[in-house]
VEXFI-660886 format. One line per 3 residues: their letters; for each residue x, y, z of N, C-alpha, C, O. Coordinates in nm, 3 decimals. Layout:
N
A = X,Y,Z,X,Y,Z,X,Y,Z,X,Y,Z | ...
//
This chain:
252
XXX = 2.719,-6.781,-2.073,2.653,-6.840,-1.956,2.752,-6.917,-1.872,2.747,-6.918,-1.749 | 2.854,-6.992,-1.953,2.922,-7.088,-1.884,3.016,-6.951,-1.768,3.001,-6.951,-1.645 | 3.108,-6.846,-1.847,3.176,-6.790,-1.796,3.055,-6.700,-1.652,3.111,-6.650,-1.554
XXX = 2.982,-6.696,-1.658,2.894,-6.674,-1.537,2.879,-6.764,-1.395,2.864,-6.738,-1.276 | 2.894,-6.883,-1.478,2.870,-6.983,-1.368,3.020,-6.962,-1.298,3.020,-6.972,-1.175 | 3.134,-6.938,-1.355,3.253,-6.999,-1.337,3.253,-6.875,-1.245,3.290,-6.894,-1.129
XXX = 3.211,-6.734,-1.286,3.283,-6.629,-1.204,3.173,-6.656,-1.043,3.218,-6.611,-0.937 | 3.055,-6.719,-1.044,2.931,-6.703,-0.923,3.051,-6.817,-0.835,3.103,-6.792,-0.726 | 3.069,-6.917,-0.900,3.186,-7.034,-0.836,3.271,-6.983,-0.759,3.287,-7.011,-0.641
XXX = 3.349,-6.877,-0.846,3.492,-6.808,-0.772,3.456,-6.684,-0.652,3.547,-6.642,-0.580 | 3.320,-6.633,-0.640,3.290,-6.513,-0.537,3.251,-6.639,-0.464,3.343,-6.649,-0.383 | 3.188,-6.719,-0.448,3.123,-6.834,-0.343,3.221,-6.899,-0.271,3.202,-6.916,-0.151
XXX = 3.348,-6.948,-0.335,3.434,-7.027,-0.254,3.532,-6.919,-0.165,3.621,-6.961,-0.090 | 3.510,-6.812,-0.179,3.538,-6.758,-0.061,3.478,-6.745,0.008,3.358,-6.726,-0.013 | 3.549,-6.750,0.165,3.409,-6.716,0.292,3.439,-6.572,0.338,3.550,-6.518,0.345
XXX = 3.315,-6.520,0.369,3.305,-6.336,0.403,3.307,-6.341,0.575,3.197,-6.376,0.619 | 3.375,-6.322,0.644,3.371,-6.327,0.768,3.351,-6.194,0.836,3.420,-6.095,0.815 | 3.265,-6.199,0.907,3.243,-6.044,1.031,3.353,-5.968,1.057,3.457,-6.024,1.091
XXX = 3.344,-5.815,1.042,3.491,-5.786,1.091,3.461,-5.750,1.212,3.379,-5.659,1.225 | 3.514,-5.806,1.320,3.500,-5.740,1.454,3.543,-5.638,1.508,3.665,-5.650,1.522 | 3.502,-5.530,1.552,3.576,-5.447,1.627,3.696,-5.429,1.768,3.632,-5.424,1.873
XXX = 3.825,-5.420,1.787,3.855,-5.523,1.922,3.814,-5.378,2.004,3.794,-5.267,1.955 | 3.810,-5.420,2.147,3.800,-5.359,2.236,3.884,-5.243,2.276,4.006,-5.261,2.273 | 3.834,-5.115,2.316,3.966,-5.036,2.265,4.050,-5.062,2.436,4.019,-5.101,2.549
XXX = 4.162,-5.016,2.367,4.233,-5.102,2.486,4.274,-4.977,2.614,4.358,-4.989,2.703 | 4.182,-4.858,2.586,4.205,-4.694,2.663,4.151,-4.744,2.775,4.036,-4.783,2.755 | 4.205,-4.764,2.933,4.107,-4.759,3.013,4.079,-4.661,3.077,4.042,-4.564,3.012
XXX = 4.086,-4.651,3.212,4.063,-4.512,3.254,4.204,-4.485,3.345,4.236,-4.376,3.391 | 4.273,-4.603,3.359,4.387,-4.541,3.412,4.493,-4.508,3.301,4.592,-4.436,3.317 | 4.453,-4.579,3.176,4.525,-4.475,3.071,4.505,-4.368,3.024,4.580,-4.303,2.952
XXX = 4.410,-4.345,3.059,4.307,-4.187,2.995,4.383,-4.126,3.116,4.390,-4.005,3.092 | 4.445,-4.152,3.237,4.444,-4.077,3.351,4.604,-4.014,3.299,4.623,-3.894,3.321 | 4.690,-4.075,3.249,4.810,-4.081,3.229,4.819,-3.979,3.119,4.917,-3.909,3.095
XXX = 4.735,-3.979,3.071,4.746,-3.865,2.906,4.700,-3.737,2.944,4.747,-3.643,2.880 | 4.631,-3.716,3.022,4.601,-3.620,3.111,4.704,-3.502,3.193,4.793,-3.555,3.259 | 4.701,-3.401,3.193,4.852,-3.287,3.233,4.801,-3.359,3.411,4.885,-3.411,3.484
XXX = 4.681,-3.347,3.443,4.652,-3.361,3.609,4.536,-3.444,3.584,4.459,-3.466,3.489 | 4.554,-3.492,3.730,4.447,-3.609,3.756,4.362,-3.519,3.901,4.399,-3.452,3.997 | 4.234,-3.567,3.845,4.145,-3.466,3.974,4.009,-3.600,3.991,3.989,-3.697,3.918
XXX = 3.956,-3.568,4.082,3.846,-3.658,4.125,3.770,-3.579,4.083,3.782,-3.457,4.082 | 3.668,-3.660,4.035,3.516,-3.523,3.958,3.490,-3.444,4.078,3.504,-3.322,4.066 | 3.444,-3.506,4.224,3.432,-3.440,4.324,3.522,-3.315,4.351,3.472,-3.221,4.413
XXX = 3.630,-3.308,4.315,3.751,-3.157,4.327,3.727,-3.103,4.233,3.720,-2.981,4.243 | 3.694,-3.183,4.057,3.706,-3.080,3.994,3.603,-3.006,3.985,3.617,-2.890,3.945 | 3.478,-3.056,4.019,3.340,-2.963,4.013,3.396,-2.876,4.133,3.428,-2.767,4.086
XXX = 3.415,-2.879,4.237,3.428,-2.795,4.341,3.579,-2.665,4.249,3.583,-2.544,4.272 | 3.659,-2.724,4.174,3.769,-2.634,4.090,3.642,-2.531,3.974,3.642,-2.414,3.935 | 3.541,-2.659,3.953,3.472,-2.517,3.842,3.330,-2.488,3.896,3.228,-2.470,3.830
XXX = 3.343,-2.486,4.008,3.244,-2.436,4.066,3.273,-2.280,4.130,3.365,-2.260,4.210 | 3.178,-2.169,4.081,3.210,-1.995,4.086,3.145,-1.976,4.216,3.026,-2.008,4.221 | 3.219,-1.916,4.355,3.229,-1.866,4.447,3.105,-1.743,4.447,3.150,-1.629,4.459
XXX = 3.025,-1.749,4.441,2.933,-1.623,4.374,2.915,-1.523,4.506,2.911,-1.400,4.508 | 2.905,-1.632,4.628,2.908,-1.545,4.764,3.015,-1.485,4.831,2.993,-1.400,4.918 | 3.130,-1.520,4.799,3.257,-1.471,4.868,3.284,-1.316,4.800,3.324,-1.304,4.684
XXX = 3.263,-1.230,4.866,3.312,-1.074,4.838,3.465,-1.062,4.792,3.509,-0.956,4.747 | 3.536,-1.168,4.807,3.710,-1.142,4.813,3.731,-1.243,4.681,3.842,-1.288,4.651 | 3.605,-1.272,4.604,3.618,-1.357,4.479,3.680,-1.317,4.341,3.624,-1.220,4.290
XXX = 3.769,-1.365,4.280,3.819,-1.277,4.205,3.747,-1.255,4.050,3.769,-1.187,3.949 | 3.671,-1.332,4.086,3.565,-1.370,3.956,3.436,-1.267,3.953,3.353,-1.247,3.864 | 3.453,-1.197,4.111,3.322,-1.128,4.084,3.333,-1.021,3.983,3.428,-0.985,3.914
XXX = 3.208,-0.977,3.990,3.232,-0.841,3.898,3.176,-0.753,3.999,3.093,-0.775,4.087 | 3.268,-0.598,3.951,3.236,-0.470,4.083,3.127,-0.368,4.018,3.103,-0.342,3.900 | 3.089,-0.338,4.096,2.973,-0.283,4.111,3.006,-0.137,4.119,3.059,-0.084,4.216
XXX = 2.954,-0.055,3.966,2.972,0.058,3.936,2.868,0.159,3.897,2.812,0.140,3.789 | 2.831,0.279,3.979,2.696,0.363,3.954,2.723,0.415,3.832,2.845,0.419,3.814 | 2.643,0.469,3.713,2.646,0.572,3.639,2.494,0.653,3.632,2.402,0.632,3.710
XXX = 2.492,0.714,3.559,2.358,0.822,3.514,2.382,0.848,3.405,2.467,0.922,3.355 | 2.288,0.773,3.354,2.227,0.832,3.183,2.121,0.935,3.164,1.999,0.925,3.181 | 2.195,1.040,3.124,2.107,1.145,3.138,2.067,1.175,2.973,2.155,1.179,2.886
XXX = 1.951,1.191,2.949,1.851,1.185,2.822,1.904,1.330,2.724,1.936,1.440,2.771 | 1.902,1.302,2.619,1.925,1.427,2.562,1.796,1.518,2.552,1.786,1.612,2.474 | 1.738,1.495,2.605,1.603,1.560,2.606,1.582,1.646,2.723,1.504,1.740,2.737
XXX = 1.661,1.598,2.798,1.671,1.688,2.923,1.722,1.853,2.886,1.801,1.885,2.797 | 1.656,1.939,2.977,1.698,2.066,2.913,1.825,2.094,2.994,1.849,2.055,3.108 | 1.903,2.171,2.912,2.004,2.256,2.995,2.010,2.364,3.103,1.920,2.441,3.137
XXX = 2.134,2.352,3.149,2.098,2.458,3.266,2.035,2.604,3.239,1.974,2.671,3.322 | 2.061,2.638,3.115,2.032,2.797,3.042,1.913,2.749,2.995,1.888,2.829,2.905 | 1.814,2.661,2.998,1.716,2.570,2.891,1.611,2.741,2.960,1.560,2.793,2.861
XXX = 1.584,2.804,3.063,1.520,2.869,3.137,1.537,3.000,3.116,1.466,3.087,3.167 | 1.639,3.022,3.034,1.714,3.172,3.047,1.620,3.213,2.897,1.605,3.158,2.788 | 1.569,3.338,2.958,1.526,3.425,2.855,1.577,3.538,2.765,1.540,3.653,2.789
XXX = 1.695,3.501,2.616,1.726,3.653,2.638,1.666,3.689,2.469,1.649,3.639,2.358 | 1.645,3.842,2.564,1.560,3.938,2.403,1.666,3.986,2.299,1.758,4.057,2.338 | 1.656,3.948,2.163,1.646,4.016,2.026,1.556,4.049,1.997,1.443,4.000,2.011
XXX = 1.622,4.216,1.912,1.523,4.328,1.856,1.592,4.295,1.750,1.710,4.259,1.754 | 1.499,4.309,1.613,1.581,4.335,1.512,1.460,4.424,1.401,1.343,4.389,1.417 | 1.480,4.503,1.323,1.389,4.580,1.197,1.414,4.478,1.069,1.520,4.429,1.030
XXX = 1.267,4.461,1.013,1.275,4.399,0.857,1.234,4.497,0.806,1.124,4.523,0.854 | 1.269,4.586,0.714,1.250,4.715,0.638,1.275,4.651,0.451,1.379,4.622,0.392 | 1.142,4.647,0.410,1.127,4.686,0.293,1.197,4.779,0.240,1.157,4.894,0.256
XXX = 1.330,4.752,0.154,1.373,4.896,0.059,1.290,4.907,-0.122,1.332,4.987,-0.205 | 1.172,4.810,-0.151,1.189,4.811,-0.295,1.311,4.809,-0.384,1.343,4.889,-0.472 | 1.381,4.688,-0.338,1.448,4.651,-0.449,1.509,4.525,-0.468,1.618,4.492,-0.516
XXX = 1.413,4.459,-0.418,1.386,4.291,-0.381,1.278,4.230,-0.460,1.276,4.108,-0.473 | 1.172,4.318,-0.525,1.064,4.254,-0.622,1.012,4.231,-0.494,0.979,4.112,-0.502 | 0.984,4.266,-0.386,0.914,4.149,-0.241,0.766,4.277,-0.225,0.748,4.398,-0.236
XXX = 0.711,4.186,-0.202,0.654,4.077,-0.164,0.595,4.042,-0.306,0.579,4.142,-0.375 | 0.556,3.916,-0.368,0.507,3.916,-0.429,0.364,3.825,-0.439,0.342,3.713,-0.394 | 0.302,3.891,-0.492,0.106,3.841,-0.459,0.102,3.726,-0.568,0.157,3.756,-0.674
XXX = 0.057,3.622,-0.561,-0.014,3.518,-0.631,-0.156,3.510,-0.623,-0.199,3.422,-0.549 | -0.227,3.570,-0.672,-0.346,3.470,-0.659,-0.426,3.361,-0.641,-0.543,3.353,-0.680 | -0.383,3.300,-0.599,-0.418,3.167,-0.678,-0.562,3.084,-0.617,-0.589,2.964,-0.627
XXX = -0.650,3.205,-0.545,-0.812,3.182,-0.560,-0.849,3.248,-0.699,-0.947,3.190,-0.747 | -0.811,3.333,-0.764,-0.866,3.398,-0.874,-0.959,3.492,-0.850,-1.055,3.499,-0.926 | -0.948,3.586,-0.733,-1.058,3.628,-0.683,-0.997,3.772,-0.742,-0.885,3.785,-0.791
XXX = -1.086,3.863,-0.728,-0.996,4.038,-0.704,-0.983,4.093,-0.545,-0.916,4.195,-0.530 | -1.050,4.027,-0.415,-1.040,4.008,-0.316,-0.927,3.930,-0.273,-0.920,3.813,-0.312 | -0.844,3.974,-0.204,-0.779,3.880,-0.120,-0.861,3.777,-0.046,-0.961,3.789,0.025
XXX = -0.794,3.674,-0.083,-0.920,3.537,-0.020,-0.834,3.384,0.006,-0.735,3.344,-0.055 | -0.891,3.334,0.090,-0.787,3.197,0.124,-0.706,3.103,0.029,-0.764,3.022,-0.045 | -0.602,3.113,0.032,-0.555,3.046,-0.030,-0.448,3.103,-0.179,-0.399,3.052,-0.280
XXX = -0.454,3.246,-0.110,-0.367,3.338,-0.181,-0.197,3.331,-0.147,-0.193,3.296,-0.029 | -0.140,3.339,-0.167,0.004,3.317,-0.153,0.088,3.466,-0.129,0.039,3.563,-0.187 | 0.211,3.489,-0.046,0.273,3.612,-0.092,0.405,3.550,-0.020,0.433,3.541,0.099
XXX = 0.489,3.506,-0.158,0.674,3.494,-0.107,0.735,3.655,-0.064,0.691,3.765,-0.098 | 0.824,3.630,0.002,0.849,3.724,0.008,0.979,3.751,0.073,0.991,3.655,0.149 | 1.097,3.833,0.088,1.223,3.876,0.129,1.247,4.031,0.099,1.236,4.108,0.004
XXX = 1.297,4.035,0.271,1.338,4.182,0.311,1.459,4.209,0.368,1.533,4.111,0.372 | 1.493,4.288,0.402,1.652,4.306,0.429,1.625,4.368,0.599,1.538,4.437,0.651 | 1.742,4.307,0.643,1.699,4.272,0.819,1.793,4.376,0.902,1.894,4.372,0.832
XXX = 1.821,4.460,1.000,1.868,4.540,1.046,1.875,4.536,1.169,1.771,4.492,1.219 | 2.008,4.582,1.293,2.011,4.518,1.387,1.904,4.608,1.475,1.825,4.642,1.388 | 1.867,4.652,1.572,1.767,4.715,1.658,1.818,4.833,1.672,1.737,4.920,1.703
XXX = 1.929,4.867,1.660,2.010,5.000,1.695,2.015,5.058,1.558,2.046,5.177,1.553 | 1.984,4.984,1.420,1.965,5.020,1.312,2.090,5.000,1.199,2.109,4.970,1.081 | 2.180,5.047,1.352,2.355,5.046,1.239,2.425,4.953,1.218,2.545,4.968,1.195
XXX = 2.352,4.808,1.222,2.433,4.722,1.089,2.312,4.683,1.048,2.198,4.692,1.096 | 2.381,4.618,0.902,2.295,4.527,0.846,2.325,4.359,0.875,2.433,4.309,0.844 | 2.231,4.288,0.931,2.257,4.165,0.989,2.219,4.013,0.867,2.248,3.894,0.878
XXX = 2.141,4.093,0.754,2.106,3.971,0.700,1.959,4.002,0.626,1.933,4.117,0.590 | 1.872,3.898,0.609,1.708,3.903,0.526,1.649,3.784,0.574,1.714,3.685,0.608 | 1.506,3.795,0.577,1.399,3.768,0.599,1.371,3.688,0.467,1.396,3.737,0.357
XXX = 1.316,3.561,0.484,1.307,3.485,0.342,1.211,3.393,0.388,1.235,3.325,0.488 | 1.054,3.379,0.296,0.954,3.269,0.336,0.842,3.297,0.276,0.844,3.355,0.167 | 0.722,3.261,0.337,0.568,3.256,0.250,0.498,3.295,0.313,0.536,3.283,0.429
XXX = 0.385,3.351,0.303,0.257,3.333,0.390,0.160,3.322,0.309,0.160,3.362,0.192 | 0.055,3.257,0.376,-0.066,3.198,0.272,-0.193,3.259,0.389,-0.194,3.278,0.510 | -0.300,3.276,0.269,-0.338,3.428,0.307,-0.462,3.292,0.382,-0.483,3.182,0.331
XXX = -0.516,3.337,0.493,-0.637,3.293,0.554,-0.744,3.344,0.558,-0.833,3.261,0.540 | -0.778,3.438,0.573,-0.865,3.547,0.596,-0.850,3.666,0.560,-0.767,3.741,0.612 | -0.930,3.701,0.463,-0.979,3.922,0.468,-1.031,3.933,0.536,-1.129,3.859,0.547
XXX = -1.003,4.040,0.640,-1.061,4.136,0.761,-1.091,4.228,0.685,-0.984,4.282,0.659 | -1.195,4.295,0.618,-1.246,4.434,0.563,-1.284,4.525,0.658,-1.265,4.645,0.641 | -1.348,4.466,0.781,-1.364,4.546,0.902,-1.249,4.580,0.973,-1.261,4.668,1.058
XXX = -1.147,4.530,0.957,-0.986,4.569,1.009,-0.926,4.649,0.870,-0.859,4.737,0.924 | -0.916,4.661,0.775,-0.851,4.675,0.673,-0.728,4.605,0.665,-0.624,4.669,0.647 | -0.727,4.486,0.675,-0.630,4.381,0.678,-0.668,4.273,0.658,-0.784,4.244,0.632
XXX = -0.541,4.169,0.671,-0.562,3.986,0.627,-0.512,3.933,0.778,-0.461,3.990,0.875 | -0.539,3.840,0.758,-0.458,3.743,0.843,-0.404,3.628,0.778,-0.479,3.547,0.725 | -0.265,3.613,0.778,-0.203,3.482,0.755,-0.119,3.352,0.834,-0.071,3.350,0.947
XXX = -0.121,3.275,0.757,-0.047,3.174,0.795,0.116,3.234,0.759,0.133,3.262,0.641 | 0.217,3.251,0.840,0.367,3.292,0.832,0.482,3.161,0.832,0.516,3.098,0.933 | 0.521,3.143,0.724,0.608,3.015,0.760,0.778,3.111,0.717,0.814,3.089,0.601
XXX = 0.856,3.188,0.783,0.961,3.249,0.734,1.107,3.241,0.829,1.086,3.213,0.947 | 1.232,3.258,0.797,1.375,3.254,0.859,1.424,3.380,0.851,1.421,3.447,0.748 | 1.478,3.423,0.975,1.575,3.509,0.958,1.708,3.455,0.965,1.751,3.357,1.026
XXX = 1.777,3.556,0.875,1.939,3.491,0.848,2.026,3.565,0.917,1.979,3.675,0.945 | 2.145,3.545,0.959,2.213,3.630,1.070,2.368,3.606,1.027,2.448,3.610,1.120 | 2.417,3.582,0.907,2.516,3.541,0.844,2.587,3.464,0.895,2.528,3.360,0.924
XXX = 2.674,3.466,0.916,2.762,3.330,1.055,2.667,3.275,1.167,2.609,3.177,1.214 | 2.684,3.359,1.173,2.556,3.312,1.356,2.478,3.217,1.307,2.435,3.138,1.391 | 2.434,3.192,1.152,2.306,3.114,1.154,2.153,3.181,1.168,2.142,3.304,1.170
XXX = 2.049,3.102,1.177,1.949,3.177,1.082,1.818,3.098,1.222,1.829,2.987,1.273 | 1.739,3.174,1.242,1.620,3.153,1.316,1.493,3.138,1.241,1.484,3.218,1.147 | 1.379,3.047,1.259,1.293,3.002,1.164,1.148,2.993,1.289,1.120,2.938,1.395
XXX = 1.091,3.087,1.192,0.947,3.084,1.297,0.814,3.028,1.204,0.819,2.968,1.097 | 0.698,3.068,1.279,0.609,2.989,1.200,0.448,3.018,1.294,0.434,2.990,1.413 | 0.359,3.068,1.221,0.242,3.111,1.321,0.136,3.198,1.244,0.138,3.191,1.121
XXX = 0.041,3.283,1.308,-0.042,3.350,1.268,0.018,3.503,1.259,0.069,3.558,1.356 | 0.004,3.565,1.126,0.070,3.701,1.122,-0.048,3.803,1.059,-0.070,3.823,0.940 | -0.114,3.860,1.167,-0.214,3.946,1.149,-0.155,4.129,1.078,-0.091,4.205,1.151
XXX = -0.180,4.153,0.985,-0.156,4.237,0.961,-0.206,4.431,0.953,-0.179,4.527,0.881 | -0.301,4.399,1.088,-0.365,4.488,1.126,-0.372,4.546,1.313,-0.435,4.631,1.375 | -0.255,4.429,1.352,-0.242,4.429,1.491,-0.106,4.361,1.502,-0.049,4.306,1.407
XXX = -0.052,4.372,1.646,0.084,4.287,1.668,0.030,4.153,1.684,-0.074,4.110,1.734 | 0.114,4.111,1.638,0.112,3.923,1.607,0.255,3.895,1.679,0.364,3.954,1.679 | 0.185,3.731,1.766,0.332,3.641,1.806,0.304,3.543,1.772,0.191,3.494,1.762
XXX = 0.465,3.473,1.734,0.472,3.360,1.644,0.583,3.330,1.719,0.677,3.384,1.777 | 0.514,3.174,1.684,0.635,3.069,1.755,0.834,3.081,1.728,0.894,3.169,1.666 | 0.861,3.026,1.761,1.038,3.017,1.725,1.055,2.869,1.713,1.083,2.794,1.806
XXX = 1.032,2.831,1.577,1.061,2.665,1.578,1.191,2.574,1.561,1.209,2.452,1.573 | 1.261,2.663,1.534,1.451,2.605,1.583,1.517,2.726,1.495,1.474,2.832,1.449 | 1.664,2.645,1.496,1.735,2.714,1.402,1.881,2.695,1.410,1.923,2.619,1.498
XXX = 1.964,2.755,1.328,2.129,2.702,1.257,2.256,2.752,1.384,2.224,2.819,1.482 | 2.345,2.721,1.367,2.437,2.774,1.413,2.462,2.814,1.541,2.555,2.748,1.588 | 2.414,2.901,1.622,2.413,2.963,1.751,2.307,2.980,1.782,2.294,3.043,1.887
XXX = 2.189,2.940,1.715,2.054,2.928,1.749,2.006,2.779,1.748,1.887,2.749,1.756 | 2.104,2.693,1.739,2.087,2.555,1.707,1.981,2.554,1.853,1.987,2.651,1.928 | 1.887,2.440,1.884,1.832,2.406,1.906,1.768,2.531,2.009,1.745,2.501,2.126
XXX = 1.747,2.644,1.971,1.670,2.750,2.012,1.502,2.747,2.019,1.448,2.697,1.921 | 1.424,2.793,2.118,1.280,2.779,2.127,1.222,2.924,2.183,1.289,3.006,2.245 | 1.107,2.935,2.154,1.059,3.011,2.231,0.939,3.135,2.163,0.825,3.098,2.133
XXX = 0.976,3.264,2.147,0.853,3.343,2.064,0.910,3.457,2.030,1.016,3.502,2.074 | 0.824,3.514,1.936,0.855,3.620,1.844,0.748,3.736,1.833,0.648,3.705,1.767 | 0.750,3.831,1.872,0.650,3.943,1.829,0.689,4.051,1.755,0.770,4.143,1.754
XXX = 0.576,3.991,1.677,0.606,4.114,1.563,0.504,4.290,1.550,0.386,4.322,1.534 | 0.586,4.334,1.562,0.510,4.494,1.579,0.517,4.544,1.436,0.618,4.584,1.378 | 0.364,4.533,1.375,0.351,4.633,1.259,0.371,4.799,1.272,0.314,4.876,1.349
XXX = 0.475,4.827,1.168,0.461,4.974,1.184,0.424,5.040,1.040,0.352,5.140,1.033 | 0.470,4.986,0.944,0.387,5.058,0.794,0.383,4.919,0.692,0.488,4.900,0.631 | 0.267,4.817,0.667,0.246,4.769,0.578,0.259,4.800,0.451,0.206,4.896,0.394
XXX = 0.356,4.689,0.387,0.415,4.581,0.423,0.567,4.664,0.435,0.632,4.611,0.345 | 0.645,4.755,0.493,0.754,4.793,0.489,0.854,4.780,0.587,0.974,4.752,0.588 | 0.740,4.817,0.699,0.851,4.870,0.830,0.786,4.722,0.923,0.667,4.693,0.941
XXX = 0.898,4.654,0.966,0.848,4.599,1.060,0.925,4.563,1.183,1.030,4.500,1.167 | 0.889,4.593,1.299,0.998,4.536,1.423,0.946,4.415,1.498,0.826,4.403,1.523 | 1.048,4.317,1.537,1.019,4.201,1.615,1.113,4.186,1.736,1.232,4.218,1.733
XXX = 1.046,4.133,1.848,1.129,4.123,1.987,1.135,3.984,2.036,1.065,3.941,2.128 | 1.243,3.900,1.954,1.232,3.790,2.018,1.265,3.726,2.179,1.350,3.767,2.257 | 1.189,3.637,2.195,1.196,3.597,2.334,1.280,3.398,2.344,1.232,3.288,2.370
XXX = 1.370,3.432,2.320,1.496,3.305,2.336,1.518,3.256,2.428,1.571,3.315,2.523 | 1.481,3.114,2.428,1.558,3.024,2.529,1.613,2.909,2.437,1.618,2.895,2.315 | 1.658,2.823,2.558,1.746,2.692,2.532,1.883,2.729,2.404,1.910,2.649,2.314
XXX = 1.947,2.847,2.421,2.101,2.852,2.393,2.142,2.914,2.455,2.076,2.952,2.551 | 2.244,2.948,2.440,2.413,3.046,2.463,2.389,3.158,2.445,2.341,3.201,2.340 | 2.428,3.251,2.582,2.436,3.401,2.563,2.476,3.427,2.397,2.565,3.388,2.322
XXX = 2.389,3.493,2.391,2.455,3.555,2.229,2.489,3.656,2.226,2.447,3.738,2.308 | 2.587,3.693,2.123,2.710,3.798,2.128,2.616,3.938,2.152,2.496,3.949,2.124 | 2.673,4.007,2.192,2.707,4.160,2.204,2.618,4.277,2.075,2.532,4.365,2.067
XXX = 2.719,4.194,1.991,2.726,4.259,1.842,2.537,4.265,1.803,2.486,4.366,1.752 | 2.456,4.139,1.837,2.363,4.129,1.822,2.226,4.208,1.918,2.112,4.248,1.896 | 2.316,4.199,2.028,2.217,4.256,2.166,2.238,4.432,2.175,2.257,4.449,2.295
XXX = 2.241,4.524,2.130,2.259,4.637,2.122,2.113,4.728,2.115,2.037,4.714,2.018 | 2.093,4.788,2.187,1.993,4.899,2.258,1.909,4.923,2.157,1.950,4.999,2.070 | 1.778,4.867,2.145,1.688,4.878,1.996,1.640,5.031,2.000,1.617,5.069,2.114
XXX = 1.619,5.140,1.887,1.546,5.248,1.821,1.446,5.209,1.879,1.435,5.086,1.884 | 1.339,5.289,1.943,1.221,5.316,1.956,1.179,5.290,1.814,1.240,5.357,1.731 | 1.052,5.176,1.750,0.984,5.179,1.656,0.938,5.303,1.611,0.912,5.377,1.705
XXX = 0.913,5.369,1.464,0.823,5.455,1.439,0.794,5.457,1.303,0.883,5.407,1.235 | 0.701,5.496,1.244,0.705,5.514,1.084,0.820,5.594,1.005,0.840,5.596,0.884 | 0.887,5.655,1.101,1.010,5.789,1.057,1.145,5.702,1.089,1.247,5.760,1.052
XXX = 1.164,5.578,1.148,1.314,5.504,1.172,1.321,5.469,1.011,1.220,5.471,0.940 | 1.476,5.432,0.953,1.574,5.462,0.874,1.733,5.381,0.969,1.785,5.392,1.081 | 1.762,5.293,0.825,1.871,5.266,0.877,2.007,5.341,0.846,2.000,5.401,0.739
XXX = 2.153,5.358,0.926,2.211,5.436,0.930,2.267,5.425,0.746,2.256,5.334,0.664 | 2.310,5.521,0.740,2.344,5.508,0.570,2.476,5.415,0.529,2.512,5.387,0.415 | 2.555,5.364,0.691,2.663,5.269,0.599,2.614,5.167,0.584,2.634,5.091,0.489
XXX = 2.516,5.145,0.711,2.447,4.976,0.741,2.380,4.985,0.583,2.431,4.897,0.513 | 2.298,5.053,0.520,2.243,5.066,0.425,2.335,5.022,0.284,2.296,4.929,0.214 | 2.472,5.107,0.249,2.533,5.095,0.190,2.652,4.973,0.227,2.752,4.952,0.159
XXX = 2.613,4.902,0.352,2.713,4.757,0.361,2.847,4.788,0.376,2.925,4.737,0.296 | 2.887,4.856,0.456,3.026,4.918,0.470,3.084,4.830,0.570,3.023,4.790,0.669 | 3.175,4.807,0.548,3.245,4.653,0.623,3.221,4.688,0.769,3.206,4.591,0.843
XXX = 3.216,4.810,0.824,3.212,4.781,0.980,3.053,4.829,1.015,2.997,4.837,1.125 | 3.007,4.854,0.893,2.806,4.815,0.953,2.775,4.730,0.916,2.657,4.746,0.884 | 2.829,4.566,0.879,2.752,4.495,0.884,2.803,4.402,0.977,2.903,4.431,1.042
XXX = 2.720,4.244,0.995,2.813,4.168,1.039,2.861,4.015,1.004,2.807,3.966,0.905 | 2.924,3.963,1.050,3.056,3.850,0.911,2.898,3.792,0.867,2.787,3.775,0.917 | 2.973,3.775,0.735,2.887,3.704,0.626,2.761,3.730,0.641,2.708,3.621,0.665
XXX = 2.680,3.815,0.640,2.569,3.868,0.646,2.504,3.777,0.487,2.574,3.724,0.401 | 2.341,3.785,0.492,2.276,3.708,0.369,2.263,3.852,0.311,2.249,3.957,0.374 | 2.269,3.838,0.205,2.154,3.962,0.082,2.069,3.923,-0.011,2.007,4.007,-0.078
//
């Protein structure tokens, strides 16, 4: 206790005095001196004040047109119509077409299935260009037609060139047209329609497509189509794939 009193004694007889802050001693003509330049606020607002009306300002910014043109916009060819002929000829030896049932009926009836791939031929007959690869799902028996009607979801392949993909109603008792819903390579963003001319179910079939929105397409492809008939036959090299009846990289 005693050593308590003695230490409260020794913090007390000192006195705690205010620390004052002194005045800082910067005035403004020393602030002026530390300074690279001395300006009157009046000059310097008028120094950072931007000329916005003077045409000869070097601050303006110039005034430049452009056009953003949409990729959606069509091309100049977006209008150009050009026709492919080509034959899908069934040879039996593809397993194609093949029937599913899958109503369980002995009638063909909705909801029947048939995959299927054929081997594709150019219109003149003498190359081989590629195959036909897709589904159709059966909609309707016509017994009064002796036919179906389906739903067609299928691609043709064109080996390099890339491959065209349609999609529509494929009546198999009359000519049917079906859409052209894009496609690869030189058909890249291609549109337009497809008719298909039955000539012997399910074997012989010819289609005349109607192409827009690409690029002239080659030569090799555009060649003078065979008159359709139940008696056309492709030439026997196109058949047998002989390097100059087909064309590059053809599908099989």
């Amino acid at each position: 206790m005693a050593s308590s009193t003695f230490a409260l004694r020794t913090i007390s007889s000192f006195s705690v005095k205010p620390v004052t802050t002194p005045k800082s001693s910067l005035t403004a003509s020393s602030i002026s001196t530390l300074l690279p330049f001395t300006s009157s606020p009046s000059s310097l607002s008028k120094t950072l004040k931007l000329n916005t009306s003077s045409p000869h300002s070097h601050l303006s910014v110039p005034h430049k047109s452009f056009t953003c043109r949409s990729q959606a916009e069509p091309s100049s060819d977006s209008g150009k119509v050009q026709e492919l002929c080509v034959y899908e000829i069934n040879e039996r030896d593809r397993g194609s077409p093949a029937y599913l049932r899958l109503s369980q009926k002995t009638v063909n009836s909705l909801g029947d299935l048939v995959p299927f791939s054929n081997k594709l031929y150019s219109g003149c007959l003498q190359k081989r260009v590629g195959i036909t690869a897709g589904i159709c799902v059966l909609i309707q028996n016509k017994a009064e037609k002796k036919g179906d009607r389906y739903e067609a979801i299928y691609s043709f392949y064109f080996g390099d060139y890339g491959h065209i993909s349609v999609q529509g109603s494929y009546l198999t008792y009359e000519d049917s047209y079906l859409a052209v819903t894009g496609g690869s390579g030189i058909f890249e963003g291609v549109y337009g329609q497809v008719k298909l001319h039955q000539i012997v179910f399910p074997f012989k079939l010819f289609y005349t497509f109607y192409l827009k929105g690409i690029k002239d397409l080659p030569q090799e492809l555009l060649s003078k189509p065979v008159d359709p008939s139940p008696a056309v036959e492709p030439s026997p090299a196109a058949k047998a794939c002989e390097p100059h009846a087909v064309i590059a990289g053809f599908t099989d």
